[in-house]
The first five atom37 places (N, CA, C, CB, O) and aatype in JSON, in Angstrom:
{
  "aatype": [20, 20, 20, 20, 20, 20, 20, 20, 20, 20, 20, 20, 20, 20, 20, 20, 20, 20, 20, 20, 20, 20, 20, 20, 20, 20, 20, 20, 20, 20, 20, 20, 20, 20, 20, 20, 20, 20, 20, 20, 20, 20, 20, 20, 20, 20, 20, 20, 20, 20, 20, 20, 20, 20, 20, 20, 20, 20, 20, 20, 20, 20, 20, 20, 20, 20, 20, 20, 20, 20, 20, 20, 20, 20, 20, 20, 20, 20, 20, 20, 20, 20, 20, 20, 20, 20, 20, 20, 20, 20, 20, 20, 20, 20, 20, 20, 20, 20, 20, 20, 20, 20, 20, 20, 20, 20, 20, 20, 20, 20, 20, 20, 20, 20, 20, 20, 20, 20, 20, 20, 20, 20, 20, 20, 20, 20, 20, 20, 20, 20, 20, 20, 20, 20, 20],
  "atom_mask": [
    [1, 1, 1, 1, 1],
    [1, 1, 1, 1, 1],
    [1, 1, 1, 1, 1],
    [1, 1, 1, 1, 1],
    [1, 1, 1, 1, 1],
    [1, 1, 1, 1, 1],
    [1, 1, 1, 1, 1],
    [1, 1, 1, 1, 1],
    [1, 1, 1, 1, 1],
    [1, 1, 1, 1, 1],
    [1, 1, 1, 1, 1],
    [1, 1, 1, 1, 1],
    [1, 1, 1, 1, 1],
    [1, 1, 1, 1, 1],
    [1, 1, 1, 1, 1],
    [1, 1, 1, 1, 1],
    [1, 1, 1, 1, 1],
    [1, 1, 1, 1, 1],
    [1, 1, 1, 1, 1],
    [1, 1, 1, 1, 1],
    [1, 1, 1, 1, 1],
    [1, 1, 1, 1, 1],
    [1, 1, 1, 1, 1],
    [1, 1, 1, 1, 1],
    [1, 1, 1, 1, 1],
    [1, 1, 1, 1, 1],
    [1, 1, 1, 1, 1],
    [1, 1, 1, 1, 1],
    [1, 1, 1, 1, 1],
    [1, 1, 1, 1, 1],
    [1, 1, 1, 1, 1],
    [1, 1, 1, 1, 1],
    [1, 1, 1, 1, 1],
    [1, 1, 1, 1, 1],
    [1, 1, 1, 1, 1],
    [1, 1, 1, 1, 1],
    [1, 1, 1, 1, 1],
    [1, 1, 1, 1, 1],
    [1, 1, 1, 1, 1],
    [1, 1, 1, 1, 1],
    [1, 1, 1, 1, 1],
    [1, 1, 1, 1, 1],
    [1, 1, 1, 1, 1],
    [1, 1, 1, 1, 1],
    [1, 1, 1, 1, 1],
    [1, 1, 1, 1, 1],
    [1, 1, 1, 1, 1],
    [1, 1, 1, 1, 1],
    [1, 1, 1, 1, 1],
    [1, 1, 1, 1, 1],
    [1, 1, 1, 1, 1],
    [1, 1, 1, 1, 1],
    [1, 1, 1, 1, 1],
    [1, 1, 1, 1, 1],
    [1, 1, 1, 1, 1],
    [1, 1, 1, 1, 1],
    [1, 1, 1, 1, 1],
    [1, 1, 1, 1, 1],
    [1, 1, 1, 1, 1],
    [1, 1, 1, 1, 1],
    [1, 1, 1, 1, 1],
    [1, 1, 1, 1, 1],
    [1, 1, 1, 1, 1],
    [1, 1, 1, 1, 1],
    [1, 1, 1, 1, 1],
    [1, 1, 1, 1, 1],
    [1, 1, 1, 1, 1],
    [1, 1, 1, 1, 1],
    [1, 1, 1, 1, 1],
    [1, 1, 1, 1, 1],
    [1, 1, 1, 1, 1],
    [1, 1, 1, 1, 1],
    [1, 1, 1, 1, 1],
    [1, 1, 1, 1, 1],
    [1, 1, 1, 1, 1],
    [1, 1, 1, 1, 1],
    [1, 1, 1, 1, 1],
    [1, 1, 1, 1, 1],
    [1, 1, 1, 1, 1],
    [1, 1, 1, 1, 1],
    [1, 1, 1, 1, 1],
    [1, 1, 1, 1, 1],
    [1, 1, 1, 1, 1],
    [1, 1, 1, 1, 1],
    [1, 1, 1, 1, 1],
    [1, 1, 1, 1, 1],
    [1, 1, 1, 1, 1],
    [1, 1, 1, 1, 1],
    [1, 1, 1, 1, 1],
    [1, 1, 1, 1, 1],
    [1, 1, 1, 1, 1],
    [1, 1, 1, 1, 1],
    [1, 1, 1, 1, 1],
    [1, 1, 1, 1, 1],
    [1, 1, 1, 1, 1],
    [1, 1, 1, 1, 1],
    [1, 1, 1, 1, 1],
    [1, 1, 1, 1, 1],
    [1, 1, 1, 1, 1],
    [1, 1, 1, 1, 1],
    [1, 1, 1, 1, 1],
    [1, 1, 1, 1, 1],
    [1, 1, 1, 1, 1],
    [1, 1, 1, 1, 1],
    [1, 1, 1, 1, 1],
    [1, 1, 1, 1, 1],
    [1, 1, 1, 1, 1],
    [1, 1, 1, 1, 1],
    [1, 1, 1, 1, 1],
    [1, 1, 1, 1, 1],
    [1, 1, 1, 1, 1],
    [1, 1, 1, 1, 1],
    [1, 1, 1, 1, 1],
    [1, 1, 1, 1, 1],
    [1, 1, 1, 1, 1],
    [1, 1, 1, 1, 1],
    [1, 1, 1, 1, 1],
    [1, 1, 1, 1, 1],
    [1, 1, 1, 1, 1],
    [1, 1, 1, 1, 1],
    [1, 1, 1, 1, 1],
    [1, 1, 1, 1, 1],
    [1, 1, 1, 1, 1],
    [1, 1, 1, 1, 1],
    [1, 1, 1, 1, 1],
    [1, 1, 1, 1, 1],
    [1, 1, 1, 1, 1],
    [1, 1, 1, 1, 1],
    [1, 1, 1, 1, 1],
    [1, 1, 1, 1, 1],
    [1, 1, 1, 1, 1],
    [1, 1, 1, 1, 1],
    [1, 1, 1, 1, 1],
    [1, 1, 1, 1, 1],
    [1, 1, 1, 1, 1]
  ],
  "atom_positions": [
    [[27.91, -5.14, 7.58], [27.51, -6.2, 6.68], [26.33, -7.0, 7.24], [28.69, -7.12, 6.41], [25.4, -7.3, 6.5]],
    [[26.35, -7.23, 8.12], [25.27, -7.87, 9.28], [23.66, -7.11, 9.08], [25.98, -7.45, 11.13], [22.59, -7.7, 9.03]],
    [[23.83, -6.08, 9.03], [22.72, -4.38, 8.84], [22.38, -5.49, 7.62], [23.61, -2.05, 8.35], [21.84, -6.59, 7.74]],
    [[22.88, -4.87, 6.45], [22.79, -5.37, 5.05], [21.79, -6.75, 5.13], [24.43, -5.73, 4.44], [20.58, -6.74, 4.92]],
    [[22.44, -7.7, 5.4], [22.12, -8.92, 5.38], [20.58, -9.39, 6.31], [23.45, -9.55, 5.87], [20.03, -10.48, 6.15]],
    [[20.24, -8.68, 6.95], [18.98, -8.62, 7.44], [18.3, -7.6, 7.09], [18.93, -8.69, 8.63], [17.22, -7.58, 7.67]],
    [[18.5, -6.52, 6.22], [17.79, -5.41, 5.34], [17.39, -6.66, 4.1], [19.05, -3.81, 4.75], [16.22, -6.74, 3.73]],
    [[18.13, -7.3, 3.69], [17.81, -8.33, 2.58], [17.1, -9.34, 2.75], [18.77, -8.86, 2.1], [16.35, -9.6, 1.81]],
    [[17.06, -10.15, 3.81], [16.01, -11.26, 4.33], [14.65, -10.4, 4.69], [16.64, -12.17, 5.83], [13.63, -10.96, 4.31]],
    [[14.45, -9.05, 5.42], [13.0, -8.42, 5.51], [12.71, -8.06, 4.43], [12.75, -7.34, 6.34], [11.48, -8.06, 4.55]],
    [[12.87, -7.79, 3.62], [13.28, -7.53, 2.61], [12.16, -8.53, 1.16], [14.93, -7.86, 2.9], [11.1, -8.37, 0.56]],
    [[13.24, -9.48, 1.22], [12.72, -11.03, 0.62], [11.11, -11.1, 1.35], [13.98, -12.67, 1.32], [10.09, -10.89, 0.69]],
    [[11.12, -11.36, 2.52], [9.59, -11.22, 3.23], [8.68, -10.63, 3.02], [9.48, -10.89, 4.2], [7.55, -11.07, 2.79]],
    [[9.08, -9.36, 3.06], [8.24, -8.33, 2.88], [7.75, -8.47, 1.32], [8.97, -6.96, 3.26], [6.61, -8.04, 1.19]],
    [[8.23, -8.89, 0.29], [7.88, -9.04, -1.06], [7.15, -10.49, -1.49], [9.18, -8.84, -1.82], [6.52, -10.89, -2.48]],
    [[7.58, -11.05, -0.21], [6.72, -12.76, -0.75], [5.3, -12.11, 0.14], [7.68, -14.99, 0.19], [4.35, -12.84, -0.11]],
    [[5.01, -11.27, 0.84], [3.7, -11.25, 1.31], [2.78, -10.12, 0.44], [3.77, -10.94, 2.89], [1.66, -9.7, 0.75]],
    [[3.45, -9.81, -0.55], [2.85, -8.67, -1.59], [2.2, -9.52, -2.56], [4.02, -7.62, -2.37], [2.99, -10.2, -3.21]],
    [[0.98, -9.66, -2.85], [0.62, -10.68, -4.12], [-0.5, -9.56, -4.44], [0.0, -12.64, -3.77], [-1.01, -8.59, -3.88]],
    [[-0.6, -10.36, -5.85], [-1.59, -9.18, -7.27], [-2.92, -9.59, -7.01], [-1.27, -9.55, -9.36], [-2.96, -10.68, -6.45]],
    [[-4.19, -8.98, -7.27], [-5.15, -9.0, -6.72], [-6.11, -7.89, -7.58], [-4.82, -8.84, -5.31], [-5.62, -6.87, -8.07]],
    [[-7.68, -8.25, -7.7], [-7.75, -7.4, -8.7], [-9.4, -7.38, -8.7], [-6.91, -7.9, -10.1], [-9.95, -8.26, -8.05]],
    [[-10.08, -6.55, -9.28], [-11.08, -6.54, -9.18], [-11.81, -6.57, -10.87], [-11.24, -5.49, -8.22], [-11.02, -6.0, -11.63]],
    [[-12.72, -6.92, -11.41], [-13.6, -7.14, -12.74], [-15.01, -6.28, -12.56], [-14.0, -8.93, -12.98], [-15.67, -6.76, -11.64]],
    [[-15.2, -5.93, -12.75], [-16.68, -4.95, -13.33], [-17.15, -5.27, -14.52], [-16.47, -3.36, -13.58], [-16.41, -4.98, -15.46]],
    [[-18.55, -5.99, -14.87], [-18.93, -6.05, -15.86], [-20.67, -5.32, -16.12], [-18.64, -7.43, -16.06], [-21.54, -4.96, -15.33]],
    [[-20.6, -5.35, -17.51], [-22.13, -4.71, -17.67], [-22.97, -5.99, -18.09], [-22.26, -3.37, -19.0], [-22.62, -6.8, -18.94]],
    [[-24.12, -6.03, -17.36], [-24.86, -7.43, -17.85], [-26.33, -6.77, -17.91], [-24.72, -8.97, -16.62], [-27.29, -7.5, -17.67]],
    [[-26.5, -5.6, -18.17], [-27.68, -4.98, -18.29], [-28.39, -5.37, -19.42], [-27.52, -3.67, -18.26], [-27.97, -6.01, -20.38]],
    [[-29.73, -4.84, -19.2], [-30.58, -5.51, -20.87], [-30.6, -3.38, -21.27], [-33.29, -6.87, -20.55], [-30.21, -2.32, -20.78]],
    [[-31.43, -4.0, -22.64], [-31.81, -2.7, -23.54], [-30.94, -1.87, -23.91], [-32.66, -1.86, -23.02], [-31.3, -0.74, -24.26]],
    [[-29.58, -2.24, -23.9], [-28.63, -1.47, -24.25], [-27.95, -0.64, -23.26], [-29.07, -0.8, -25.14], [-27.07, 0.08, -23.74]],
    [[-28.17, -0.55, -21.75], [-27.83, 0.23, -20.9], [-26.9, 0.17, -20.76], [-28.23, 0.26, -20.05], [-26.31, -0.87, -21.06]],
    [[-26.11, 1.47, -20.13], [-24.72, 1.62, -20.24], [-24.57, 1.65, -18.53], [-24.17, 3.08, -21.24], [-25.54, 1.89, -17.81]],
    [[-23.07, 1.35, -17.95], [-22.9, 0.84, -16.82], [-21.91, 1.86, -16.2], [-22.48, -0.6, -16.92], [-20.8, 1.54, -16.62]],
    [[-21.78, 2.99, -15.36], [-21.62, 3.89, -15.2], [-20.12, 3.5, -14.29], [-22.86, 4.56, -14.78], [-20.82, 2.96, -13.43]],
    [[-18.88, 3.34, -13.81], [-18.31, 3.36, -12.81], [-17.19, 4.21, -12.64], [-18.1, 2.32, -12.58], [-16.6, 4.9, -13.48]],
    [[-16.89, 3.98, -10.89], [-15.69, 4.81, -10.64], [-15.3, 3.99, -9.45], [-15.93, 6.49, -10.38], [-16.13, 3.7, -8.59]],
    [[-13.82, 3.56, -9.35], [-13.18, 3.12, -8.18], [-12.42, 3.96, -7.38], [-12.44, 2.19, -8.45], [-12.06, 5.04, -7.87]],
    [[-12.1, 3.66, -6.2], [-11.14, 4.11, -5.34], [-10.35, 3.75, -4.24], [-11.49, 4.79, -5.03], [-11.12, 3.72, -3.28]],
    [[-9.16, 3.43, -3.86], [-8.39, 3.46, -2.82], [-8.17, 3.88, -2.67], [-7.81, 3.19, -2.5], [-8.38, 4.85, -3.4]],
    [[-7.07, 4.16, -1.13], [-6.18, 5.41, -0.46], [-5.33, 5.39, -1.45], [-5.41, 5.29, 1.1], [-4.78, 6.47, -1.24]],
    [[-4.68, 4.85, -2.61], [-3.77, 5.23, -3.53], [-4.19, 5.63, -4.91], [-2.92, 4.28, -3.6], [-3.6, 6.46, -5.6]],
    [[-5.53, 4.77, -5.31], [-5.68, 4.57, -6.91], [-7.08, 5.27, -7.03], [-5.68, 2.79, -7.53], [-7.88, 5.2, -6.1]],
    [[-7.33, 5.88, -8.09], [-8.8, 6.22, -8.72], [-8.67, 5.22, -9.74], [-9.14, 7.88, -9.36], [-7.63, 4.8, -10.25]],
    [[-10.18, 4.82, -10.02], [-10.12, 4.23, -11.65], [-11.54, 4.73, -11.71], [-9.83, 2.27, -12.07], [-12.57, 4.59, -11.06]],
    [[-11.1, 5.43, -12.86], [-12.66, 5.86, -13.78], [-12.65, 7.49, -13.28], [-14.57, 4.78, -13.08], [-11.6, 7.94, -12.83]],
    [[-13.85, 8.36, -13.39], [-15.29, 7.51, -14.26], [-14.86, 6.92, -15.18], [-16.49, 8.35, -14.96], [-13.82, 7.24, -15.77]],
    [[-15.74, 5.73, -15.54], [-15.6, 4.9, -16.68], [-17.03, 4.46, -17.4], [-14.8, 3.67, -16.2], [-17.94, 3.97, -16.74]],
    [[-17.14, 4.7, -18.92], [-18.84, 3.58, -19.12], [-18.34, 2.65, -19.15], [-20.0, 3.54, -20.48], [-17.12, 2.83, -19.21]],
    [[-18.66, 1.45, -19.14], [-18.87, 0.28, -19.65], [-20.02, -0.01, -20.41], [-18.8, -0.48, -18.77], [-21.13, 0.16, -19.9]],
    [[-19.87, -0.55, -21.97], [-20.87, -0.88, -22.84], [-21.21, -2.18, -22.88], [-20.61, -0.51, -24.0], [-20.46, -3.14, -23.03]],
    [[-23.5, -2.17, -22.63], [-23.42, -3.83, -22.56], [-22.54, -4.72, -22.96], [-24.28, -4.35, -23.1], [-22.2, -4.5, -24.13]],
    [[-21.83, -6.01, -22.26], [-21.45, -6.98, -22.5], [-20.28, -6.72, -22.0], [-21.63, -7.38, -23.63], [-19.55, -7.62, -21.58]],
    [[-19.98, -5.52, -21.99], [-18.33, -5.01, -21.85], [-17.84, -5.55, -20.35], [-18.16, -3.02, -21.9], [-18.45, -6.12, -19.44]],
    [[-16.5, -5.14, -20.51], [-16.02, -5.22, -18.94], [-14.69, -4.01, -18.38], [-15.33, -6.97, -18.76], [-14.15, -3.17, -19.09]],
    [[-14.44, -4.27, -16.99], [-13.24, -3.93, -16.96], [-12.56, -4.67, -15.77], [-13.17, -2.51, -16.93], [-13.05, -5.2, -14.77]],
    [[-11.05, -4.52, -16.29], [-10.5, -5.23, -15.45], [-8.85, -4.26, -14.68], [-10.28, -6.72, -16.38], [-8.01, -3.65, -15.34]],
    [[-8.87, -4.38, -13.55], [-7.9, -3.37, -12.61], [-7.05, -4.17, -11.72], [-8.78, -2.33, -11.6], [-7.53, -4.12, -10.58]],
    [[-6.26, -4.7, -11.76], [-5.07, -5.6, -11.09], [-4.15, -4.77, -10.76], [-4.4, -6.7, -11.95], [-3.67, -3.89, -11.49]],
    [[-3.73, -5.15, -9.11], [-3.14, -4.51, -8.06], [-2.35, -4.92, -7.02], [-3.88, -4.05, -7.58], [-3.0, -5.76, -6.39]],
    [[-1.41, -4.78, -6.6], [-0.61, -5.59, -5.23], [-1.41, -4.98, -4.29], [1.21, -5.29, -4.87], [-2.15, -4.02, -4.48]],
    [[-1.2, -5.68, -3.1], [-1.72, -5.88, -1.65], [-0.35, -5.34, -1.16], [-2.25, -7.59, -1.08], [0.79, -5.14, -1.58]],
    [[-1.1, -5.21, -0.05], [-0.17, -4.88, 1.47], [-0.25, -5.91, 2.38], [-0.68, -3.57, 2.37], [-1.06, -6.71, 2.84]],
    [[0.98, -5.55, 2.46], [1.56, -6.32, 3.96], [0.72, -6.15, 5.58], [3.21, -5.58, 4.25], [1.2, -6.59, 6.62]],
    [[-0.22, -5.64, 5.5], [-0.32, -4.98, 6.51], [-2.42, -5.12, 6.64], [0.63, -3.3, 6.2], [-3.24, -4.7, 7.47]],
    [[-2.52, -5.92, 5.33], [-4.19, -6.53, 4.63], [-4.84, -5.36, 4.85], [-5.19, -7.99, 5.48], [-5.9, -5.49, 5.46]],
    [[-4.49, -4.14, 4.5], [-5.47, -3.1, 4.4], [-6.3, -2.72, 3.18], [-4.86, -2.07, 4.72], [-7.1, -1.79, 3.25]],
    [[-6.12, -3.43, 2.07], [-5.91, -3.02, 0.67], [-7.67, -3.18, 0.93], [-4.77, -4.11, -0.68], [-8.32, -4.09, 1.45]],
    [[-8.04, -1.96, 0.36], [-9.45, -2.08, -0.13], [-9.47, -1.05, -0.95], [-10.6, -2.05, 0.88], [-8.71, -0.07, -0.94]],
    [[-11.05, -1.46, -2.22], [-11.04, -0.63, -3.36], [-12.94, -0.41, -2.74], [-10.46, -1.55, -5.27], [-13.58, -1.22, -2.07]],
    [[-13.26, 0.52, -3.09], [-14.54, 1.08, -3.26], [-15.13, 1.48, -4.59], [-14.56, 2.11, -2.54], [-14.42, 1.8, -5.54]],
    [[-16.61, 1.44, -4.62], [-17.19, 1.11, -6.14], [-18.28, 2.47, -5.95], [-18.11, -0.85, -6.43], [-18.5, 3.08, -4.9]],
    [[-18.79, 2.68, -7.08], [-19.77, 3.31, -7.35], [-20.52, 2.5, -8.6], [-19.34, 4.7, -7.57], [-19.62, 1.93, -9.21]],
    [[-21.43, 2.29, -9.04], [-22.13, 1.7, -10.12], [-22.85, 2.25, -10.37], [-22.59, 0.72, -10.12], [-23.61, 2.04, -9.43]],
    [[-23.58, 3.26, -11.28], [-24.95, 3.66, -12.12], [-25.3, 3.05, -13.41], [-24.95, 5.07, -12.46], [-24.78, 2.34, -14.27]],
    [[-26.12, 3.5, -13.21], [-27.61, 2.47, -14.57], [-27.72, 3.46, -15.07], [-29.49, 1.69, -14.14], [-28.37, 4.43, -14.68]],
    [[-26.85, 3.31, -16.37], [-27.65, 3.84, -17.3], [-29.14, 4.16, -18.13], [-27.21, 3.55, -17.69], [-29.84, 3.15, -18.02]],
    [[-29.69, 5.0, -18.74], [-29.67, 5.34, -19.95], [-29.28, 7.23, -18.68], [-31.46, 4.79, -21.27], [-28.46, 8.1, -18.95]],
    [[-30.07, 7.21, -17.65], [-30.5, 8.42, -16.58], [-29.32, 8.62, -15.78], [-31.82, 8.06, -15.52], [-28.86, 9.75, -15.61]],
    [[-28.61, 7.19, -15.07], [-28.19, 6.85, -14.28], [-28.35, 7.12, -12.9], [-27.47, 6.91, -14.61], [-27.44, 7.57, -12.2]],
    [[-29.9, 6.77, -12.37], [-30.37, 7.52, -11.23], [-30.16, 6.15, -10.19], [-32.12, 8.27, -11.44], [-30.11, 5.98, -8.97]],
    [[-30.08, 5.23, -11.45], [-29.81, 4.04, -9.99], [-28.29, 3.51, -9.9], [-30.86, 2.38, -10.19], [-27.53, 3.41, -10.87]],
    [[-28.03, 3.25, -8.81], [-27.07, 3.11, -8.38], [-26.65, 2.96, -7.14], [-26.68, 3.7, -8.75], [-27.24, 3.71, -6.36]],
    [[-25.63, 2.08, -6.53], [-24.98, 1.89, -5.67], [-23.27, 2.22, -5.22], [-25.32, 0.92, -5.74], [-22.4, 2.58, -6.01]],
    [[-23.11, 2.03, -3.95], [-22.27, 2.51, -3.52], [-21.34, 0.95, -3.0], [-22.83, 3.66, -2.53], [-22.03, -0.05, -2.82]],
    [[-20.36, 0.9, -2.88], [-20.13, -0.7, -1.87], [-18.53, -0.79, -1.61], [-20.68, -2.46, -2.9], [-17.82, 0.17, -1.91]],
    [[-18.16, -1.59, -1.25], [-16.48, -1.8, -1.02], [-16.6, -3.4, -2.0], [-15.81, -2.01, 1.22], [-17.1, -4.52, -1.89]],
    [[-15.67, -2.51, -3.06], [-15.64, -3.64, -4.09], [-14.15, -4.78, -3.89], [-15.61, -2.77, -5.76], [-13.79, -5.49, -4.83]],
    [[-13.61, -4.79, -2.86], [-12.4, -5.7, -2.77], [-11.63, -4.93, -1.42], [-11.37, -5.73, -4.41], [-11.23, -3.77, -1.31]],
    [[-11.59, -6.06, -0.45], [-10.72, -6.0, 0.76], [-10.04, -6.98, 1.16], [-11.3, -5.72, 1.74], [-10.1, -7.84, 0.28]],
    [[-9.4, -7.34, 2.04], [-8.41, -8.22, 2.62], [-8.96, -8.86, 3.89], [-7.11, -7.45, 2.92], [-9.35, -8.28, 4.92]],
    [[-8.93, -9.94, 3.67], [-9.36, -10.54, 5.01], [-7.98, -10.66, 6.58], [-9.89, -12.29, 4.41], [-7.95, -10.68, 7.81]],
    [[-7.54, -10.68, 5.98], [-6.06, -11.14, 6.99], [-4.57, -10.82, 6.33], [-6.02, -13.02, 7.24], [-4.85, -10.32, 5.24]],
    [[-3.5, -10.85, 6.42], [-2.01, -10.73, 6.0], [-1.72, -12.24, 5.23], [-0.9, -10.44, 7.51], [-0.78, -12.33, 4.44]],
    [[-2.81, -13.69, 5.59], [-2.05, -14.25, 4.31], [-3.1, -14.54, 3.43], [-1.14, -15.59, 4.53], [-3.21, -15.5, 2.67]],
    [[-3.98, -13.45, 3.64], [-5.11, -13.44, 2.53], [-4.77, -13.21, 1.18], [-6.07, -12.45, 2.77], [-4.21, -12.12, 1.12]],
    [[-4.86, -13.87, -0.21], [-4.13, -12.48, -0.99], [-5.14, -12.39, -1.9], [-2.48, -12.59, -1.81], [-4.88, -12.66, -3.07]],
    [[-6.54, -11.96, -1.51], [-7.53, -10.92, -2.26], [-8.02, -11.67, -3.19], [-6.93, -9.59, -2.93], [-9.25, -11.63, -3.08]],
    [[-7.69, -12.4, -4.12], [-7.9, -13.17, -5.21], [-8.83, -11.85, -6.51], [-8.93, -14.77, -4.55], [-8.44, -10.68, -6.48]],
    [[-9.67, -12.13, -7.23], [-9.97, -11.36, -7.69], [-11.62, -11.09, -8.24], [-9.09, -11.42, -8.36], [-12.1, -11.66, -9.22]],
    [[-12.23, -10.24, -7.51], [-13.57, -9.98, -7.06], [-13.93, -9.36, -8.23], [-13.79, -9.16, -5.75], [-13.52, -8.33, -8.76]],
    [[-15.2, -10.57, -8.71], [-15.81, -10.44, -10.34], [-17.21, -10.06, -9.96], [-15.78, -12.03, -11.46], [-17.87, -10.83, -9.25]],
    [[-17.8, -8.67, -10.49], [-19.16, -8.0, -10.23], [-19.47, -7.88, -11.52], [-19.24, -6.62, -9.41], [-18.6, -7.34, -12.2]],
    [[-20.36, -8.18, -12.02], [-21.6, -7.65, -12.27], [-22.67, -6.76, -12.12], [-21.9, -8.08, -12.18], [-23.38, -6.68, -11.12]],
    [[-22.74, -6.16, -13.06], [-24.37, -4.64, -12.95], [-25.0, -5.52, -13.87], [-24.18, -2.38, -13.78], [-24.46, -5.95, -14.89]],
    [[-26.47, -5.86, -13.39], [-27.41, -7.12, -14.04], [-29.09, -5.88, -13.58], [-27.16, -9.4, -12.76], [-29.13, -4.93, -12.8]],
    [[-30.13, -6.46, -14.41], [-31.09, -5.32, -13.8], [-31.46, -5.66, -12.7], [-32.28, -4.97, -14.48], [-31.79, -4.59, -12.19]],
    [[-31.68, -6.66, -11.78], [-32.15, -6.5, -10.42], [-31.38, -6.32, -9.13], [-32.8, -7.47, -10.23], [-31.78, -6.35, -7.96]],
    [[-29.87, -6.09, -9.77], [-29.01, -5.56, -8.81], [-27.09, -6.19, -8.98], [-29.86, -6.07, -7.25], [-26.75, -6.57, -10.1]],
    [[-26.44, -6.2, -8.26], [-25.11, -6.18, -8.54], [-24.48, -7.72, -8.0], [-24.45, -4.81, -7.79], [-24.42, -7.98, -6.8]],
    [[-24.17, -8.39, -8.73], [-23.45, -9.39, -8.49], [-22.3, -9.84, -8.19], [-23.56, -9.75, -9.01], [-21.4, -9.14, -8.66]],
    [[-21.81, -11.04, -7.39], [-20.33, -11.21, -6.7], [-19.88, -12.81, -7.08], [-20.41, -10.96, -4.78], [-20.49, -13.87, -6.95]],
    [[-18.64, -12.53, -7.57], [-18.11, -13.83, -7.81], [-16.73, -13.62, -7.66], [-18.46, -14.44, -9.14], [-16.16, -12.8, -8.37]],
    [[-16.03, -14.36, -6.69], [-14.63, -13.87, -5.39], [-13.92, -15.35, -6.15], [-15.13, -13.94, -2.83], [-14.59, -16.38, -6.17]],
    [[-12.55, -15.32, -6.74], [-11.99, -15.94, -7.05], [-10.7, -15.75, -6.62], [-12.26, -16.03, -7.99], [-9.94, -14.89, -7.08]],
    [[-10.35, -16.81, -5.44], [-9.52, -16.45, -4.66], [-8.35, -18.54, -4.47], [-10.68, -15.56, -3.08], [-8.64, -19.73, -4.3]],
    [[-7.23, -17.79, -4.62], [-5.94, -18.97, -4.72], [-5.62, -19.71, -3.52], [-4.51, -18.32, -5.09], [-5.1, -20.8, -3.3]],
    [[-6.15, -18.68, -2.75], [-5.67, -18.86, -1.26], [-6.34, -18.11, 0.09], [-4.25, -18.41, -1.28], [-6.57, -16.91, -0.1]],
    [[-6.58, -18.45, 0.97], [-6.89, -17.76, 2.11], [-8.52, -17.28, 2.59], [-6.07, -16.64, 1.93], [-9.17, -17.93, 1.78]],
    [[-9.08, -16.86, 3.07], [-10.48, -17.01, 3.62], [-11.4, -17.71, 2.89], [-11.06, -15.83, 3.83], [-11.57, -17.3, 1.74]],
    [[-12.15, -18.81, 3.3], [-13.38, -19.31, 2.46], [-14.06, -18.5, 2.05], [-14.22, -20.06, 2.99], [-14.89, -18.14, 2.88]],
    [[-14.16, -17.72, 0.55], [-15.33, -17.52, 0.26], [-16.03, -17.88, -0.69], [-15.44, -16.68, 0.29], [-15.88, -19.07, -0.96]],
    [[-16.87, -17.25, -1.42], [-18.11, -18.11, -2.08], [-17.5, -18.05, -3.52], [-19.88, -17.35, -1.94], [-16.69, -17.16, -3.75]],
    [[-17.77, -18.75, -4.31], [-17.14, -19.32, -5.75], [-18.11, -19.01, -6.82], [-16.87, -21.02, -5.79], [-17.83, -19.04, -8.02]],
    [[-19.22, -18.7, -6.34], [-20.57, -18.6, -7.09], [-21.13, -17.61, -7.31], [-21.46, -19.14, -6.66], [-21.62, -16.88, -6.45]],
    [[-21.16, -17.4, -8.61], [-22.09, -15.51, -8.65], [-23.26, -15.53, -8.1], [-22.6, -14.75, -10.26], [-24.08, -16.44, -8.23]],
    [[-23.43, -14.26, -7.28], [-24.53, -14.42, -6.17], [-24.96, -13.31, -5.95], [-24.17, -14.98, -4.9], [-24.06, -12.72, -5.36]],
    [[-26.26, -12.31, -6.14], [-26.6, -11.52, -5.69], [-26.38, -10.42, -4.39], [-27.22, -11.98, -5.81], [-26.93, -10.44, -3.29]],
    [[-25.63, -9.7, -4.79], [-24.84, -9.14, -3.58], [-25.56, -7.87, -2.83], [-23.36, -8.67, -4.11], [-25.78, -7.69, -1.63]],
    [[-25.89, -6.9, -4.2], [-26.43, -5.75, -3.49], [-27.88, -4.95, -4.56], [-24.91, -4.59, -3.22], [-27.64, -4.8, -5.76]],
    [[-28.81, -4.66, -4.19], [-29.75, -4.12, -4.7], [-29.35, -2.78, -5.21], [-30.73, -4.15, -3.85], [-28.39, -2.12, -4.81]],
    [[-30.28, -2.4, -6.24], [-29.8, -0.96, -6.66], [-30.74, -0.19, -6.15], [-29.64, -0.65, -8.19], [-31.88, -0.61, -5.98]],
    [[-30.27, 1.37, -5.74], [-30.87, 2.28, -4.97], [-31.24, 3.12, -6.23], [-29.96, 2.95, -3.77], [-30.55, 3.36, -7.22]],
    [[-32.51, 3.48, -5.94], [-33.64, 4.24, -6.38], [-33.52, 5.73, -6.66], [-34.62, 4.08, -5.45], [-34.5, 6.37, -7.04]]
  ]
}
């Protein structure tokens, strides 16, 4: 009974340090361009996916115990899609980090970041030019 009863308190723990977390992709392109993506973790694919100007998407996810959780991005520019980037679109800073939820943008002079987060590492609140698009 003792076994039990501390299988249930790690247990309880182990589930209060699991929180939802999520990442946004949007298209903010001009001329109608379409916004090319594909995600990935060690567990999840998302996409290929288009996104149509204005459009978005949105992918919400638990964390680990253990702050390993990261998602990786691909982005192409439409109409060709020759431009494009590569990046780590959402990671964990620490175990009582809990990810909050990392809002990008595909805009034409490159990819934007806006980290909306409840709790845990300072980061920036402000959409902000993050990464240039490759040629």
């Amino acid at each position: 009974m003792q076994n039990l009863s501390i299988l249930l308190v790690c247990s309880f723990c182990i589930l209060g340090h699991v929180s939802s977390a999520g990442i946004r992709i949007g298209n903010e392109l001009k001329n109608k361009k379409l916004l090319w993506m594909r995600c990935y973790s060690k567990d999840d694919v998302i996409g290929p996916l288009i996104i149509p100007i204005g459009g978005h998407r949105f992918n919400y996810f638990g964390t680990n115990i253990f702050a390993t959780t990261r998602f990786m991005c691909t982005l192409r520019q439409g109409p060709n899609y020759r431009h494009h980037q590569n990046f780590t679109a959402f990671k964990l800073y620490s175990a009582s980090d809990d990810g909050g939820v990392w809002d990008w943008r595909g805009r034409e002079d490159g990819i934007y970041l806006k980290i909306k987060a409840e709790r845990g590492v300072n980061r920036p609140v402000f959409m902000h030019k993050k990464y240039d698009w490759i040629y």
